[in-house]
C-alpha positions, 0 to 999 in steps of 0.5 A: 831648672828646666821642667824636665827635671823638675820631681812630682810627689811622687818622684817621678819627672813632671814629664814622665808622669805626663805622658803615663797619664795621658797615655792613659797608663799609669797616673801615680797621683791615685797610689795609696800609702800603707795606712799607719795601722798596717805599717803598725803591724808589719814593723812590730819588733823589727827594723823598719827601713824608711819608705821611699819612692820606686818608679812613681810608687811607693817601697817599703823594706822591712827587715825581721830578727829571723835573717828575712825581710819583705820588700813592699812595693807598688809603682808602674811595673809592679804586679798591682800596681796600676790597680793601687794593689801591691807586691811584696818579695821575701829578701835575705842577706847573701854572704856578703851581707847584702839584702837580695830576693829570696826564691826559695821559701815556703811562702813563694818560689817568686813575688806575690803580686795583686795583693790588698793592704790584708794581704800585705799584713798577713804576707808579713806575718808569715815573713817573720815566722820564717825559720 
């Protein structure tokens, strides 16, 4: 296998996170997890999708008895992430029973970026309150 294919911890190419940190862009290996207290209090009676790794970073999916789920996100592109700080989107299921953006809730028209781990939690709570 050539160096070019080879995965960091992160998921990202060897190469790929090279040239992000060099370029002084992205260095991934600084990203933080959710601590097991916050995964706790988000995943409190619902079904938690496994984490797993987005463009260098971390995502977390987690779906609510209320038809609502969050998309928990920090990586290269998202709203945060080159300050360690988070993005979170409400999702529902479409017709066809597939999870999709939700734009049209009361807690955002859009994703809610720059958010601390509190933030995360709190965003959460307001998720499986929704109706």
């Amino acid at each position: 296998m050539d160096s070019y294919n080879n995965r960091s911890p992160r998921g990202e190419s060897d190469l790929t996170a090279l040239i992000l940190k060099q370029l002084g862009v992205f260095d991934s290996q600084r990203l933080t997890e959710l601590s097991g207290e916050a995964l706790a209090a988000i995943s409190a009676g619902s079904c938690f999708v496994a984490p797993s790794r987005k463009a260098g970073g971390y995502r977390y999916e987690v779906r609510y008895p209320n038809g609502f789920a969050a998309s928990i996100i920090k990586h290269f592109g998202s709203y945060g992430g080159d300050a360690d700080l988070w993005e979170v989107a409400v999702m529902s299921q479409n017709e066809e029973g597939e999870w999709r953006l939700c734009y049209t809730t009361e807690i955002t028209d859009d994703v809610l970026g720059f958010l601390t781990e509190s933030d995360v939690v709190a965003v959460c709570s307001r998720i499986r309150a929704l109706n």
